[in-house]
N, C-alpha and C positions, 0 to 999 in steps of 0.2 A: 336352686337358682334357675329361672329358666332361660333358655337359651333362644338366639334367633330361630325366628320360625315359629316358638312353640306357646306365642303370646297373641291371640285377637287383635288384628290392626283395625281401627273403627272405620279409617277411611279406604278400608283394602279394594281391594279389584284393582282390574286394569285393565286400561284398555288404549289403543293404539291405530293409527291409521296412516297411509298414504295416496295420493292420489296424480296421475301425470294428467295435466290440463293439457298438452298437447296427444295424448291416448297412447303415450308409447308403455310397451307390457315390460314388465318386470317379474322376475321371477316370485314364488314365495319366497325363497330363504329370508333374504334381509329382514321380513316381518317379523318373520319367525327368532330371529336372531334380537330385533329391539324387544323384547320380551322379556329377557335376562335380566336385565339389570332391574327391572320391575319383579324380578323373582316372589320377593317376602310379600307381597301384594296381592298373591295366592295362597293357596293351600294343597295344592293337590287335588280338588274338588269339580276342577270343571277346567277346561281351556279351549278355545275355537278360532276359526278363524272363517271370513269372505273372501274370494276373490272374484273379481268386476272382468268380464271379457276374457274367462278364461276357456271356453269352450267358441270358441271361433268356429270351426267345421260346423257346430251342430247349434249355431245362433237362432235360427229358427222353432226351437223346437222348446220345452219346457222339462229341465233338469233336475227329476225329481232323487231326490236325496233320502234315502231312508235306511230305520234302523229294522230289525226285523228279530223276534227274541229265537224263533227257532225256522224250517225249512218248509212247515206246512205252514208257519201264519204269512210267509211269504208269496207261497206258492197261491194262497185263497186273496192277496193282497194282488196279485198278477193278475188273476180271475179278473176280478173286479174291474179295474184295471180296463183292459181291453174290452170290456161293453161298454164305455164311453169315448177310447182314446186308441187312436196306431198307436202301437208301441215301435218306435223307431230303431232302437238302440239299448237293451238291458243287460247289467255285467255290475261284477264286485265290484267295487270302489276301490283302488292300490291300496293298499301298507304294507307297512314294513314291520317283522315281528318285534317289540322289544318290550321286554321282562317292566317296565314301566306302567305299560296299559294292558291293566286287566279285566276279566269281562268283558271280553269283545261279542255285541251282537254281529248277526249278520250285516253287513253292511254292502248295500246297493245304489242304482242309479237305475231310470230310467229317463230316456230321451222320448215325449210323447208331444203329441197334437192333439186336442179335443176332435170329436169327430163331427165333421160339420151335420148330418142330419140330427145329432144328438142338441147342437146348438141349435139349431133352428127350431125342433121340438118345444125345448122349456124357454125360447125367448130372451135368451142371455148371450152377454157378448162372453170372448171365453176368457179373458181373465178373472170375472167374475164364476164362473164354471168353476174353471182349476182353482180358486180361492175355496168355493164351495164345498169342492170333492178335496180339499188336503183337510179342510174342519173336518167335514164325515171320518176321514180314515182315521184323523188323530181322535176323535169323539168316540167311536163304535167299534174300533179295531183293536181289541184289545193285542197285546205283541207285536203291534205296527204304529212306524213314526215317520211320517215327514217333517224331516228335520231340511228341508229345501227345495222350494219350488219353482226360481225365477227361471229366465232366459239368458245364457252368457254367461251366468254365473255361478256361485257354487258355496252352502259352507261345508263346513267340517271341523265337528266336535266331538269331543269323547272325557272323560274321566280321566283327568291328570295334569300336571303342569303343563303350560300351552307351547312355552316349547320343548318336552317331547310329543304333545300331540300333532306341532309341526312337521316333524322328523317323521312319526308315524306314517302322517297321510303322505307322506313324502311331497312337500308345498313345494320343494325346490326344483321339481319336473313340471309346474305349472306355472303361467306367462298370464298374466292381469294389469290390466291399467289402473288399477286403483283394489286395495287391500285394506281389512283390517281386522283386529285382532282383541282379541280379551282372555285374561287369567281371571279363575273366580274365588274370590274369597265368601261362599256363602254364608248368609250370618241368622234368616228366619227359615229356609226353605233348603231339603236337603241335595247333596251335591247324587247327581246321576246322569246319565248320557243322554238323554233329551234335553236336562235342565241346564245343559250348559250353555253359554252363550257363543257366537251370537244368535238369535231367535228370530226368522225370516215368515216370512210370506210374499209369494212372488215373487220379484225384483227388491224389495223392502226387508230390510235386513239392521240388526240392531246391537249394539254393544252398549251395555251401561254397566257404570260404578254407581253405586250409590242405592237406595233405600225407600219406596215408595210411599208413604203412609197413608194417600188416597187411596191406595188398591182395589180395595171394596167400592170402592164410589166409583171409580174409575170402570170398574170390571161390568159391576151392576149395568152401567150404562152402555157401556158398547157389546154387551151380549143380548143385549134386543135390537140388534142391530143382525144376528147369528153369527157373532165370531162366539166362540169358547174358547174360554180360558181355564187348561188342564192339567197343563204343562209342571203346575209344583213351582213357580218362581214367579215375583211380582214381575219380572221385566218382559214378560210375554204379552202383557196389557199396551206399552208402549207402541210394540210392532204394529199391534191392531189398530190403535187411535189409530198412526200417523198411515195407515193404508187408508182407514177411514175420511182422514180428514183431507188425504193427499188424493186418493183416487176417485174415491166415490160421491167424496162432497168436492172437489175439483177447487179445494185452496191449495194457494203457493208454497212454497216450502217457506218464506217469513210469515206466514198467515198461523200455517199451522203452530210453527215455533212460537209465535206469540198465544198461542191457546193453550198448548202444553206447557209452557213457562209466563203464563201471561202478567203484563206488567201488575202491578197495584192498582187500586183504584185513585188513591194518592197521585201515582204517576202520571195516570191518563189524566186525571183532572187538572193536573200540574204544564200540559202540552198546550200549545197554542191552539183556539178554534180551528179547525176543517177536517179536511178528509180522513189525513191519520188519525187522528182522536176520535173521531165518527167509528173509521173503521176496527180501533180497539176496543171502543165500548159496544160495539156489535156483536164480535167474537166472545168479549167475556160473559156477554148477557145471552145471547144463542148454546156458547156449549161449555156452561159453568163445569157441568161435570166431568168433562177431559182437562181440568186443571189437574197436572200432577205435582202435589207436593212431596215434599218431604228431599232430602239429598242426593242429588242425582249427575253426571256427567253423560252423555248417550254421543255419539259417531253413529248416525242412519247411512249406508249405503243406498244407492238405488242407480237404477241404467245411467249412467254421462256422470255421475256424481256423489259426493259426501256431503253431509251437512253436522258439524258438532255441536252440541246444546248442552249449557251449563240448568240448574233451576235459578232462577231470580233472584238468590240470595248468593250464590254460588258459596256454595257446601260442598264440594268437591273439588278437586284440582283437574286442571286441563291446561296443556298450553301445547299451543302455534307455531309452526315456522316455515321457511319457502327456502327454496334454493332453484333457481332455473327455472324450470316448466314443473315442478314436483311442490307441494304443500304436504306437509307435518302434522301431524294430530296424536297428541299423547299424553297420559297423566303426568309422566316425569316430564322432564328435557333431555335428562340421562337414555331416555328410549327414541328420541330425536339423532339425538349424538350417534346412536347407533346405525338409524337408517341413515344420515346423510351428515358426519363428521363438521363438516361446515355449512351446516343450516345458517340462516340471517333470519332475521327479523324474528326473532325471539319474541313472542307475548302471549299473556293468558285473556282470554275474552271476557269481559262481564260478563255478569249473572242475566240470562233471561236472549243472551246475543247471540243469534247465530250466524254461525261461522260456516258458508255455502262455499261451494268448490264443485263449477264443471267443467266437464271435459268437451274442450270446442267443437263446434258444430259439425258435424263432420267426418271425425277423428276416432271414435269409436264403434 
């Protein structure tokens, strides 16, 4: 007979979020603690976690997060390193030891600035740079990962149930206005400490449940764009659209959402003539190939804010809730329950809707 645990959940993963629209920081723990009850939703295989404004002192600067397999691919990753960028600030990443998480690489951080004669050279603004320079290292360095490159914020992942990978990074000495979190149940692509989620680039950071089937189409096209995708998991493709679609091509975050879950064609034709309808049958005809199919739930962080996205069909679970200045985002309600006991406004969003949340102007 098999036993909890030891049976493939189809609709597994997990993933979880909070966010304070007036910018007040919260610790990890509580993320970490709505996680449990989502337990059997994993495997053991993967757990991570973001946290939004949690490097305050050192908001200036770009928080690069990496894995390292041993002390010279690090030491030639430093080299490197410093011929483009100050190095402000380099040191281990805390944890905590427990018999849990095995195969610990190295694990570091650097606090860096691109350096201005290096940008005025190649003619790039520097987010574009450090987007640049995190593909190179992940591309050509073999025993080197950045696994996170934004400003203010941070993830942290490793190989094991996500909360003790919480416990690990020790989340609960760190203060964020907005968090979130994902358990991985992999099901085509194997479990390893890069592959877990969430999967960032700069400020854009990603957690999904759910099962790509585009991949290839998806992948094909935004790697002539120079992102690569190397990483071993479909959900690293999502990061890059929505950098793509968010930064470089300068649509809105409903713009984008309606390209990666874009309505039907049915749909659009079904809307009343003008602008909206104009501007959905634009997107789907301009960037057919960042339609991602197939069963998906995603929480995108990014600076001021969250945004959650079902696919169009909504084949995964997701639901909603607010209390006060705080909004809820989680596959159960049972991981709501945990962050904030008397949540209101209980609902799961349709297929294709996104569900936006920022933090007031100002405030962060």
């Amino acid at each position: 007979m098999l036993k909890e645990g030891e049976i493939r959940i189809p609709s597994g993963c997990a993933i979880a979020g909070v966010i304070s629209k007036e910018g007040n920081r919260m610790t990890g723990e509580k993320i970490v603690e709505s996680m449990k009850p989502m337990h059997d939703r994993s495997n053991g295989l993967g757990g991570g976690f973001a946290g939004y404004g949690i490097y305050p002192d050192m908001k200036d600067f770009y928080a690069l997060h990496m894995f390292f397999d041993c002390r010279d691919t690090r030491k030639s990753c430093e080299a490197f390193l410093k011929e483009s960028f100050e190095i402000v600030k380099s040191e281990p990443i805390p944890t905590r030891k427990m018999a849990e998480i095995k195969d610990k690489p190295i694990i570091w951080r650097y606090f860096v600035a691109p350096l201005r004669s290096v940008l005025s050279n190649l003619h790039l603004d520097e987010k574009e740079f450090v987007a640049r320079t995190v593909i190179k290292i992940n591309t050509d360095m073999a025993g080197t990962y950045v696994f996170s490159s934004g400003k203010n914020m941070g993830t942290f992942k490793a190989v094991g149930f996500p909360e003790d990978v919480g416990v690990f990074y020790m989340l609960d000495e760190y203060e964020g206005y907005a968090w979130t979190a994902h358990g991985r149940y992999p099901t085509n692509t194997p479990g390893w400490w890069g592959g877990a989620h969430p999967f960032t680039l700069l400020d854009c950071s990603v957690v999904h449940n759910g099962e790509i089937s585009s991949y290839d189409a998806n992948r094909r096209y935004i790697e002539m764009f120079g992102y690569k995708c190397n990483l071993k998991t479909d959900t690293e493709v999502i990061t890059y659209i929505l950098d793509y679609l968010l930064r470089r091509q300068g649509l809105t975050l409903e713009e984008a959402a309606s390209v990666i879950a874009a309505p039907f064609w049915s749909t659009i034709d079904g809307k009343a003539d003008g602008y909206e309808k104009e501007k959905l049958k634009y997107l789907r005809i301009i960037y057919p190939s960042l339609l991602v199919t197939g069963p998906f739930s995603i929480i995108l962080g990014f600076n001021g804010g969250l945004m959650a996205l079902n696919d169009r069909l909504k084949l995964r679970s997701m639901v909603v809730g607010e209390k006060d200045d705080k909004v809820f985002i989680a596959s159960e309600e049972a991981a709501i329950r945990v962050l904030e006991p008397d949540a209101k406004n209980i609902w799961s969003p349709s297929g294709g809707e996104p569900v936006i949340v920022k933090v007031k102007e100002g405030k962060y």
